[in-house]
C-alpha positions in Angstrom: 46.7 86.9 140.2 47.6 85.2 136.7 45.8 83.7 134.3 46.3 81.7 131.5 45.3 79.8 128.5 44.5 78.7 124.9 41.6 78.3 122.5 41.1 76.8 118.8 39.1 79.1 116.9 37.8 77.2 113.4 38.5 80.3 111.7 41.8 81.5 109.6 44.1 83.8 111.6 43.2 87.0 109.6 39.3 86.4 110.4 40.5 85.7 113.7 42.4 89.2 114.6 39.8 91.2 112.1 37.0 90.3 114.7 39.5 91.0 118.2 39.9 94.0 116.4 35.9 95.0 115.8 35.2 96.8 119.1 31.5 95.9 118.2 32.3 92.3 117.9 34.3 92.6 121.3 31.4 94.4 122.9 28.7 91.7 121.7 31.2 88.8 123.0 32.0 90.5 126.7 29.3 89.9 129.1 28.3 92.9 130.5 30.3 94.9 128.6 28.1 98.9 128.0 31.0 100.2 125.7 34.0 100.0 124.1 35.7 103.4 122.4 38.5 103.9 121.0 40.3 107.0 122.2 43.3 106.7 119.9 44.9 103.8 117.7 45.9 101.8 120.8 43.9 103.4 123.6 40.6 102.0 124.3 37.9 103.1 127.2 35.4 100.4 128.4 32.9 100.4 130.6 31.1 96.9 131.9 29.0 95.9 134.8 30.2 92.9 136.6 28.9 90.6 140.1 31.7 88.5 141.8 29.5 87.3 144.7 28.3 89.7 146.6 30.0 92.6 145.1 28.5 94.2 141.7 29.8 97.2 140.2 30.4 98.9 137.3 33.8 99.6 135.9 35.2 102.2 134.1 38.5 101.8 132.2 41.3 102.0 129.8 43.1 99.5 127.6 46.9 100.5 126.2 47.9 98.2 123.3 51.7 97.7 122.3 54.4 95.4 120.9 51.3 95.3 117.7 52.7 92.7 115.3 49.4 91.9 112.8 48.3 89.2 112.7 50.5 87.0 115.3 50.7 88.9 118.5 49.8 92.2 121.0 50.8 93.3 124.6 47.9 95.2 126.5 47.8 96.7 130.1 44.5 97.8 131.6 43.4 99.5 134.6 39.5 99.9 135.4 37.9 101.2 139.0 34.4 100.0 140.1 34.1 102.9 142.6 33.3 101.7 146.2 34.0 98.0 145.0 37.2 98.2 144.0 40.0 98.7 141.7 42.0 96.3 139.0 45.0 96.8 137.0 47.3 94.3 135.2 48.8 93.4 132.0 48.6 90.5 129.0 50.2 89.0 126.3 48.0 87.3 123.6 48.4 85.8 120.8 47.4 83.8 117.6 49.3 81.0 115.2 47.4 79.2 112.2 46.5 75.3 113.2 45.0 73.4 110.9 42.0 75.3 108.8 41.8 77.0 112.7 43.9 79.2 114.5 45.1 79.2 118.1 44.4 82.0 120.4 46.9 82.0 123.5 47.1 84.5 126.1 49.2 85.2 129.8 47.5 88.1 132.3 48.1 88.9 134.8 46.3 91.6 137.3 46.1 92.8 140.9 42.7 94.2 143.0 41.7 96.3 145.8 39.0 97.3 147.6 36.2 95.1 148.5 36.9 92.4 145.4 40.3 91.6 147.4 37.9 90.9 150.3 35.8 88.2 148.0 37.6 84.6 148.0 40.2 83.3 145.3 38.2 80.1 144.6 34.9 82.6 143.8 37.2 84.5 141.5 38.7 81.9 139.4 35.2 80.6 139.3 33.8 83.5 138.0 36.9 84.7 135.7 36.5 81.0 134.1 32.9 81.3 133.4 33.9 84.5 131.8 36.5 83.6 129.1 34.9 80.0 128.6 31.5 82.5 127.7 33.5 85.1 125.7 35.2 82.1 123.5 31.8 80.9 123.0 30.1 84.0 121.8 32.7 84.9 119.9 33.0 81.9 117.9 29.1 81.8 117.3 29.9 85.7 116.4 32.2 84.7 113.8 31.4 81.2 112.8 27.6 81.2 112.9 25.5 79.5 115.4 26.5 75.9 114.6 30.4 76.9 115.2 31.4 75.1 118.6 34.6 75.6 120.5 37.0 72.8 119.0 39.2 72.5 121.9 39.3 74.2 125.6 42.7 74.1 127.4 42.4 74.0 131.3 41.6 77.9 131.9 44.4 78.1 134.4 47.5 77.2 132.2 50.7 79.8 131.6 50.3 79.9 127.8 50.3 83.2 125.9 47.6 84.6 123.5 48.9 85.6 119.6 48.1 88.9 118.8 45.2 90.0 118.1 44.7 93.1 119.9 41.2 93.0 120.2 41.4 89.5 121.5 43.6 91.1 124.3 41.2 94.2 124.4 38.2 91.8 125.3 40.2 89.1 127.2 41.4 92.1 128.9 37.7 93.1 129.8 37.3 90.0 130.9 40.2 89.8 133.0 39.8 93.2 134.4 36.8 91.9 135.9 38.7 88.5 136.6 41.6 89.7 138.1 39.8 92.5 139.8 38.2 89.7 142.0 41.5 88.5 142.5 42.9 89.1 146.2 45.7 92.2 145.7 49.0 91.0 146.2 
């Protein structure tokens, strides 16, 4: 499964990648999301609950961060289990470029499932995994901007575009694509 897209955040770049980078802001902004720790400088463990249908599970798992270039872009790859429900793994790209007084969050994942989330329909997936990131977006930019901050712009959710870095970005888009793309069928 891929997924793609692009948000305008009406916050400079360096706010921006300071608060994908705040494990605490990350946790706050994922829904579900129990815990976020960091195990080393680009090694994160998560754990989050998640329901695709009729399957809800929690999920235990790591983040890997690499190609770090502050504050434009990040690579991440993530694999998480949800026990009896299932498995995801998969990969992104994210990234961020000043627009305006705003900045420009892209990202590109990509992820594969098994287990009983394969067994759960594409369309309730890309439902779901949309809710997710159009949710995360908003939190984060009432996290960061204050109540009265609004999304400026949403791209269509299924776009190939790529995400600046901002690791943390990736770390919580990852989350939230772990449990996206773990409802995706495996290929």
């Amino acid at each position: 499964m891929e997924m793609t897209g692009e948000q305008l955040i009406p916050l400079p770049q360096a706010e921006v990648w300071r608060g994908l980078n705040d494990p605490e802001v990350l946790k706050a902004c994922i829904a579900g999301c129990e815990s976020i720790e960091r195990v080393s400088d680009t090694e994160y463990r998560v754990a989050m609950v998640a329901a695709v249908g009729p399957v809800k599970a929690r999920f235990n798992g790591k983040l890997v961060l690499s190609d770090l270039k502050p504050p434009d872009s990040y690579s991440l790859s993530f694999e998480g289990s949800g026990g009896a429900a299932g498995f995801g793994k998969g990969g992104a790209q994210v990234s961020l470029k000043t627009e305006g007084a705003g900045t420009r969050l892209t990202y590109s994942a990509r992820a594969s499932v098994g287990g009983k989330l394969a067994q759960v329909g594409s369309r309730l997936i890309d439902g779901v995994a949309k809710k997710m990131a159009d949710d995360f977006f908003a939190a984060f930019n009432e996290k960061l901007a204050g109540p009265a901050a609004k999304p400026a712009e949403r791209a269509p959710a299924f776009s190939v575009r790529r995400i600046h870095p901002a690791w943390w970005v990736a770390g919580a888009l990852l989350l939230a694509l772990l449990v996206y793309l773990a409802l995706q069928p495996a290929h």
